[in-house]
N, C-alpha and C positions, 0 to 999 in steps of 0.2 A: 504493500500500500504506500510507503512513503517513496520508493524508487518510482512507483506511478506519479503522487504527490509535485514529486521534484522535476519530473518529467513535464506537469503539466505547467510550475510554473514558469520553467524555462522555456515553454513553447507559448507563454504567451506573453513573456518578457521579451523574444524573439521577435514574434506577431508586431507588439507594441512599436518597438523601437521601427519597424521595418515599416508600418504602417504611417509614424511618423514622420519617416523623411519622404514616403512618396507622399505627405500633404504639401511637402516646403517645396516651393519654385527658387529658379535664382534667386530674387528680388530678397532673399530672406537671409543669403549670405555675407549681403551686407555687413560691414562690421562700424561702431563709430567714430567719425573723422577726431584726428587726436588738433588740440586748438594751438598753433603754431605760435600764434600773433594775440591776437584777444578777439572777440566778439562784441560787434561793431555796430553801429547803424548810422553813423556819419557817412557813410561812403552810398556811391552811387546805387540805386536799384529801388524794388517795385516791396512795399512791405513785408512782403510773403518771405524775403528770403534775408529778414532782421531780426534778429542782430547775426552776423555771419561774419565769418573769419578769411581779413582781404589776403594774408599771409599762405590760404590755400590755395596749390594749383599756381595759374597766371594767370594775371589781369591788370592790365591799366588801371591803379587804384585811383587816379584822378578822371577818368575817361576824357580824358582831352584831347587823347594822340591815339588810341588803337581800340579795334574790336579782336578780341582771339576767337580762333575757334581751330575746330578737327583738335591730334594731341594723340600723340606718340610715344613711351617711353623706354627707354635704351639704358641700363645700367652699365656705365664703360666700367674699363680697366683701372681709370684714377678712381672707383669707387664715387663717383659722383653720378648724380641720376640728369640725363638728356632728355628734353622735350622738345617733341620735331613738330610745328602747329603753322599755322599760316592767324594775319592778321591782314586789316585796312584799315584805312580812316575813319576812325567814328564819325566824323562830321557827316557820312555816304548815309547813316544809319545802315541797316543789317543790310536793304541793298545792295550796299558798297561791297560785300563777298565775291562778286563775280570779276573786279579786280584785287583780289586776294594777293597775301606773299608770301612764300615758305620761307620760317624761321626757324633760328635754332636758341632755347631756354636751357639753363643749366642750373642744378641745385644741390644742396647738401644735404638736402635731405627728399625722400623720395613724395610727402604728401606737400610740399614746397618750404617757403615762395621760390618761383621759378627767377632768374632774371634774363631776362631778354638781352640776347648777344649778337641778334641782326640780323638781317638776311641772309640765306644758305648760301645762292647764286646771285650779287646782284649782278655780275656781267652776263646772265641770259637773260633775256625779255623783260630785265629788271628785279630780276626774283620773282620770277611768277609762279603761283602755286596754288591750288587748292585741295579739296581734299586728301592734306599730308597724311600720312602715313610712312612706317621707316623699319628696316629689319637687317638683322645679321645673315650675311650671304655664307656662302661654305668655307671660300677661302681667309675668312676673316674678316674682311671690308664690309662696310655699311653701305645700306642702299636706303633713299629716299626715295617714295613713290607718288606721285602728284598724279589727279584727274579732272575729271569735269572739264574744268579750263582751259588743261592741255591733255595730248591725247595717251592719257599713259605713260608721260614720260618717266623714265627712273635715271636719279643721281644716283654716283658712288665715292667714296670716299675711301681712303685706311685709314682716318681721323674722326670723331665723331666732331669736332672744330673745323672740317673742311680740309682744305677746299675740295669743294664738291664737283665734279665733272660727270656733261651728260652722256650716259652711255648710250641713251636711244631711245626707243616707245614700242610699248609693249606691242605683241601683234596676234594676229586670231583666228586659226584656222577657219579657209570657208566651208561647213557642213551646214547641213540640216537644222541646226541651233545654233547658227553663228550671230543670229539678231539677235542674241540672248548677250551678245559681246562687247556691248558700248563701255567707253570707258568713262563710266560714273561708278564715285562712293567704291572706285576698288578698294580690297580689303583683301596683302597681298600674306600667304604663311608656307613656310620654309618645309613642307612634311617630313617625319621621322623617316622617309623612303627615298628623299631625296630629291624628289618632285617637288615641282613651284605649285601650289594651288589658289587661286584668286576665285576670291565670293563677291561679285557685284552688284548694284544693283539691284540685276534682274534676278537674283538668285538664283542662277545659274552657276554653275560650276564648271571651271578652267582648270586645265593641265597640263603645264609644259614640263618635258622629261630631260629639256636643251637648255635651263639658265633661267634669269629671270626674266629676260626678255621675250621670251617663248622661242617659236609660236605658240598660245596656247587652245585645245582641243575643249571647248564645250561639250562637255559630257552628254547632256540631254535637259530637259525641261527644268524652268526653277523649281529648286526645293521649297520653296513657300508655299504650294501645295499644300503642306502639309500642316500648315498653322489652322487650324479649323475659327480662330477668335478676326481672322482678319477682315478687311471689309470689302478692300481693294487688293491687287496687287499693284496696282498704281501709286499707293500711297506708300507702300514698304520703299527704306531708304536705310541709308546707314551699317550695311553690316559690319561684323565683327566676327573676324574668323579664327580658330587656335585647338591646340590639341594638347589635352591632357586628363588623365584618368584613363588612356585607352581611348577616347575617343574623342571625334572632331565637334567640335561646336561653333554655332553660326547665333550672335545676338541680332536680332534685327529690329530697328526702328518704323513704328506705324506712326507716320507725322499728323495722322485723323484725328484717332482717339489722343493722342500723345501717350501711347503703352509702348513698349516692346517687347518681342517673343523669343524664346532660345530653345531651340532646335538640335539636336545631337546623330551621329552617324559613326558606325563602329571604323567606316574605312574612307569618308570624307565623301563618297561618290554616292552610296546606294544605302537604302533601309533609313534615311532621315527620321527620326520620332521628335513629336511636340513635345518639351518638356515644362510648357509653358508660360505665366506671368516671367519675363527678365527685370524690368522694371515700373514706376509707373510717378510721375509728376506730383500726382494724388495724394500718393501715400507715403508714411512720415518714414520712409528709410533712408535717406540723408541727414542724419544724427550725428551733432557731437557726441565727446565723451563726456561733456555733462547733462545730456540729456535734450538741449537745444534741437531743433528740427527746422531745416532749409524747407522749403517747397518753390525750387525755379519751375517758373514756365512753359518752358523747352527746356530738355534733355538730349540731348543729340550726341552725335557722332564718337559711341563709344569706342575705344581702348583699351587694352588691357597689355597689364605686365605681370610676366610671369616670373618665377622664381623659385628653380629647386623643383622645375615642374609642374607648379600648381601657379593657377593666377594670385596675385595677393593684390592687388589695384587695378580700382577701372580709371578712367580719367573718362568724362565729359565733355562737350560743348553746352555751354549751359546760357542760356538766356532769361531775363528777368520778367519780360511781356511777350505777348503774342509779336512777333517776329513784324507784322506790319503797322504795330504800334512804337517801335522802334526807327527813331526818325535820324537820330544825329545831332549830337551839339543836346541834348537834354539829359536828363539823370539816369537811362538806360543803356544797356548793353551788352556786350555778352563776355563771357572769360573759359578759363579751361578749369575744370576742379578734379581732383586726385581724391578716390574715396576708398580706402581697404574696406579686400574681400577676403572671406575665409574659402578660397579656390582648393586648400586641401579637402574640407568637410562637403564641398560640392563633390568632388571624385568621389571620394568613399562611399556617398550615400547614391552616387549613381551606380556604385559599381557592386551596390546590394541590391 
C-alpha cells in the first residue's frame, strides 16, 4: 500500500509540474529589468511608461537629436556588450525610419546605458541602414545585416569597432516560393549545421549551404500558418529567429493587435508548433526589480542574446504612442530596451 501510496504521489507531483509549464507561454519568462540609473518621469514619453529607467537599453534621453530602433546584441572578446540599431532625426517623427542609419552602441554592462559611437559605414550611402540586425560568421568576423531600405545588404568586419566593408546582398533562389523572398525585417541565424537560415517577413524560410550571402533556397510556404491567434498575414512583421533547447524558434510581431507569437520546429524547416502568447503591450511583464511596471505602446523588432546557449535578453524597439501620433520635435519617441529572460527554464520546460 505505501509503494502504491508513493507511487501515486509522484505521478501527480509529475502531472503537476508538467501541467504547469504547458500553461506558461514565452511572455512569462520574462525576468525583472535590474534599475541601472533611477526611475524617472522627467524625461520624454506618454505616462504609461512612468516612472522608467533612461539608463536602460539606448535612447536619446533628451530626444532632441535621434529616434533608435531595431537592436542587436554581440558580447565581444573585450567583455563589453555591442548594440548594432539604426536611428534618425526625431525632428522626421517615427516617419523619419525610412531614412534610417546603422549604428554601433557599446556598454559595460549588458541591460545598458548603451553609448552611441556613430555610424557603422558613413562612406556608403551615408550609413544607410534599417532593419539592423548582426551575427558571428564561422571564420570569426562579424556581419551586419541591413533591409527594407537596402536590398539585403550585409557588412563584415574582424572588429566589432569597424570598419565595416560591404560584402554584397543577399540573393534568392528563383522557385516556386521565391515571392516568399523580399528582403524585409530579415532575421539572419548561423545553424548548428552550418547553414545560413533567414526568417522574413513573409515567414518563409531561407537556406543557403554557400555563406551568408546565399543564394538562398525558400523552403516552401510561411510558417505562420500555423499561429491559429493571427488575423492577417499581412500584418505579421518582425521576426526573430534562434536555436536552443534543441530547437529553432521564430518570435513574430502582429503590428494589429500589438501581440506577438512564438512558434518552434525541431529542425528549422518542417513540423512548426504554436507555442503561443510571446509577448503583449497589455500586460504588466516589463517589470523592475522593484516591482515598477512599463506599459510602451509599440513593442517591436525583437532581439535576442544568447549565452551559454540559452537566451538571457530580448532587446526591443519600443515606442511610447501609436506610431502616427509620433510627430517630431514633441515629448515622444522611440529607444531600444534590454529586458532579461530566463531562456534556460524556457528549454527545459519545452523539452518536457
Amino acid at each position: 500500500m505505501k509503494m502504491l501510496l508513493d507511487w501515486v504521489s509522484m505521478t501527480a507531483m509529475v502531472l503537476g509540474t508538467s501541467l504547469h509549464a504547458a500553461d506558461k507561454t514565452l511572455i512569462d519568462y520574462f525576468l525583472p529589468m535590474p534599475i541601472q540609473g533611477s526611475l524617472v518621469s522627467n524625461v520624454w514619453g506618454a505616462p504609461d511608461v512612468f516612472p522608467r529607467d533612461p539608463q536602460n537599453g539606448l535612447e536619446d534621453t533628451t530626444m532632441k537629436a535621434w529616434c533608435y530602433w531595431d537592436g542587436q546584441i554581440i558580447k565581444g572578446t573585450d567583455g563589453k556588450f555591442h548594440l548594432f540599431a539604426s536611428r534618425w532625426d526625431q525632428a522626421k517623427g517615427h516617419g523619419g525610419w525610412w531614412g534610417s542609419l546603422a549604428i554601433h552602441a557599446v556598454s559595460e554592462n549588458v541591460v545598458g546605458p548603451y553609448r552611441d559611437k556613430g555610424l557603422c559605414w558613413p562612406d556608403n550611402q551615408g550609413g544607410k541602414g534599417h532593419n539592423v540586425t548582426a551575427l558571428v560568421l564561422p571564420d570569426g568576423r562579424y556581419a551586419v545585416v541591413v533591409s527594407e531600405t537596402r536590398p539585403g545588404d550585409v557588412f563584415v568586419s574582424k572588429s566589432l569597432d569597424g570598419p565595416w566593408e560591404h560584402l554584397g546582398s543577399i540573393k534568392v533562389i528563383t522557385n516556386e516560393f521565391s515571392k516568399l523572398g523580399q528582403m524585409s525585417n530579415v532575421s539572419v541565424l548561423l545553424r548548428p549545421d552550418g547553414d545560413f537560415m533567414i526568417v522574413a517577413r513573409s515567414g518563409a524560410i531561407w537556406i543557403s549551404k554557400t555563406g551568408i550571402l546565399g543564394p538562398y533556397t525558400v523552403q516552401g510556404p510561411s510558417v505562420y500558418s500555423t499561429i491559429p491567434e493571427m488575423r492577417s498575414m499581412r500584418t505579421l512583421e518582425d521576426p526573430v529567429v534562434w536555436h536552443s533547447g534543441g530547437l529553432y524558434h521564430v518570435v513574430v510581431n502582429d503590428w494589429d493587435p500589438r501581440k506577438a507569437y512564438h512558434i518552434t520546429s525541431p529542425d528549422g524547416i518542417n513540423n512548426w508548433r504554436f507555442r503561443g502568447l510571446a509577448y503583449d503591450p497589455t500586460r504588466d511583464f516589463l517589470r523592475y526589480t522593484d516591482g515598477t511596471v512599463n506599459h510602451w505602446n509599440k513593442i517591436e523588432r525583437p532581439g535576442v542574446l544568447l549565452q551559454n546557449g540559452h537566451v538571457t535578453h530580448f532587446t526591443f524597439a519600443v515606442l511610447d504612442v501609436p506610431k502616427d501620433q509620433e510627430k517630431g520635435n514633441d515629448t515622444h519617441g522611440s529607444k531600444i530596451i534590454v529586458v532579461p529572460f530566463d531562456g534556460a527554464a524556457l528549454d527545459r520546460d519545452l523539452q518536457k
